[in-house]
N, C-alpha and C positions, 0 to 999 in steps of 0.2 A: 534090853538096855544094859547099860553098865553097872556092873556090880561092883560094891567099897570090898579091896581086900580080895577079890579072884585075879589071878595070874592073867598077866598082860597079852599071853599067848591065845588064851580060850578068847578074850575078849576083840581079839584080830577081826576086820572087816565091818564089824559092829559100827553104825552110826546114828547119832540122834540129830532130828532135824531142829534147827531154830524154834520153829514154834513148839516143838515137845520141852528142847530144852527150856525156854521161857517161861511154858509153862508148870515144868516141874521147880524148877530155881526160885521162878518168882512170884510165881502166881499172882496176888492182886499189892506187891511188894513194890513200894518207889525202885526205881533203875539203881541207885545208888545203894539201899540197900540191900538188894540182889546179887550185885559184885561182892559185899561185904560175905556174903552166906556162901558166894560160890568158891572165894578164897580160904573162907574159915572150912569149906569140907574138902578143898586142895590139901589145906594143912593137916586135917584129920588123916587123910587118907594118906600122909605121908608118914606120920605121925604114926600111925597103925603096922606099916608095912614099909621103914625107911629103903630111900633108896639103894640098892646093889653096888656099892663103893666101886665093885671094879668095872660096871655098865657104866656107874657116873666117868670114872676114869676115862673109859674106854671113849664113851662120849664126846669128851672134852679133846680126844687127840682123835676123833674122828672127825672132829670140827672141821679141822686144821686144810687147806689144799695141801691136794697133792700125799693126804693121808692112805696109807694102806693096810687091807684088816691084818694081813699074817706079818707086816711089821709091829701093828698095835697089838697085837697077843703077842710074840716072842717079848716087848717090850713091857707088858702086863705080869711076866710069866705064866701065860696058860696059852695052851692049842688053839688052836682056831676054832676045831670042834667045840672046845668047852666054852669060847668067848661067844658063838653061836647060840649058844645052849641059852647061857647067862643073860646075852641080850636078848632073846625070845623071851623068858621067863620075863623079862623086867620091863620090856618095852611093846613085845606085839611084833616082832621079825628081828632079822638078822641084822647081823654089821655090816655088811653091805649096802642093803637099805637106808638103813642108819645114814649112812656114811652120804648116799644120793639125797635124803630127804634132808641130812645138814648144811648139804653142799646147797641145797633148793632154796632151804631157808637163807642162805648168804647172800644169794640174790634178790632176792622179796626184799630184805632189808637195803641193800644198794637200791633198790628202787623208789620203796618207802622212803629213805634219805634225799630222794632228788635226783636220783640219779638220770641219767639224760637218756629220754629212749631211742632217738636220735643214731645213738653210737649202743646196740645190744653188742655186736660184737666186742667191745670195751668191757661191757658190763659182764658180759660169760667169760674172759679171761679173770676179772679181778675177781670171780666168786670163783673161780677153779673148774672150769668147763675147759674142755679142750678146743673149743669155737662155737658158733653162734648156732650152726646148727645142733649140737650136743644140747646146747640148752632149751633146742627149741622143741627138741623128742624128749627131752627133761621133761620141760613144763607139760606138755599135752601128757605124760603119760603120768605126771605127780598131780597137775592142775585141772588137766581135761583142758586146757585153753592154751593156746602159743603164749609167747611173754609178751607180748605186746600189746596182746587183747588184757593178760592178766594184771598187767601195768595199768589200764587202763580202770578197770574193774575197782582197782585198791583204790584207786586217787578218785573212785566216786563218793561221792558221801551217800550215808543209806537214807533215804527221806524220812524226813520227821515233820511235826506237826505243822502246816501253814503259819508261816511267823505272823503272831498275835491270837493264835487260837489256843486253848486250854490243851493242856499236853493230855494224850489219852494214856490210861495207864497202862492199856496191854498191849501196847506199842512201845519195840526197844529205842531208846536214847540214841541221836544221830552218832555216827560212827565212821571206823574207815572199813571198808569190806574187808574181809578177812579172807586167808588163804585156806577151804576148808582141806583138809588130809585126803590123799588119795582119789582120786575121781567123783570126788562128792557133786560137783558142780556138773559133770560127766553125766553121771545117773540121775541127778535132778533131787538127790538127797538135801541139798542146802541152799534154802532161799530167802 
């Protein structure tokens, strides 16, 4: 599992599945106080080991479409190599990646928002895909799922308790499915 305070690079590939995580987080904890404990050791762990100002930098203009790494490091002032180095250290891969899995994230949230699945073509322009197929070797190779399925997926709710029966406790609070990281849904790591 993950360790508070080891370097983000050793911890690469590593994943915990829902039910571990629940029940390390929560164990026999109400839902609400469970978020409360998994944000107060968010804060610890940042708190311990602040974030790399120039990965957060780097981050923030990797956001961006149409963002490129060896303009984001001359613009940083550092090499590519050393922005490499940096973002390994602090996040678990390169700027590159980065740069794919921020662009991944611009979509989820156009979709999350409403967005029409109707029109994907629309929707991988306005997240910075170069066309609809670009998003679609995106998503299967960040999601394990095309975007349509994964569109699909987010706007499930996760079942909760028969309305009118007592909530069980070691059962998570309904929600919206979440995007897990890298072929988690792929390898059948998160259910």
């Amino acid at each position: 599992g993950l360790q508070v305070g080891a370097a983000a690079a050793g911890q690469r590939g590593q994943q915990v599945g829902r039910a571990e995580l629940l029940a390390r987080v929560r164990g026999e904890l109400p839902p609400d106080e469970a978020i409360r404990r998994l944000v107060r050791l968010a804060d610890q762990m940042v708190a311990a080991a602040p974030p790399d100002p120039l990965v957060a930098a780097a981050a923030q203009r990797l956001g961006r479409p149409g963002a490129r790494v060896g303009a984001v490091a001359r613009e940083l002032g550092v090499s590519e190599r050393q922005l490499h180095r940096r973002c390994l250290a602090a996040v678990g891969y390169g700027p590159v990646l980065l740069r794919r899995v921020l662009r991944f994230r611009r979509f989820v949230s156009r979709v999350d928002a409403g967005g029409r699945l109707d029109d994907l073509a629309s929707l991988a322009a306005g997240a910075g895909y170069a066309d609809q197929a670009h998003l679609s070797r995106e998503s299967r190779e960040l999601a394990g799922l095309p975007p349509a399925a994964l569109a699909r997926l987010r706007a499930m709710p996760v079942p909760g308790p028969p309305p009118g029966a007592a909530p069980d406790p070691a059962s998570a609070p309904p929600h919206r499915a979440s995007v897990p990281p890298h072929r988690a849904i792929q390898e059948g790591r998160w259910s």
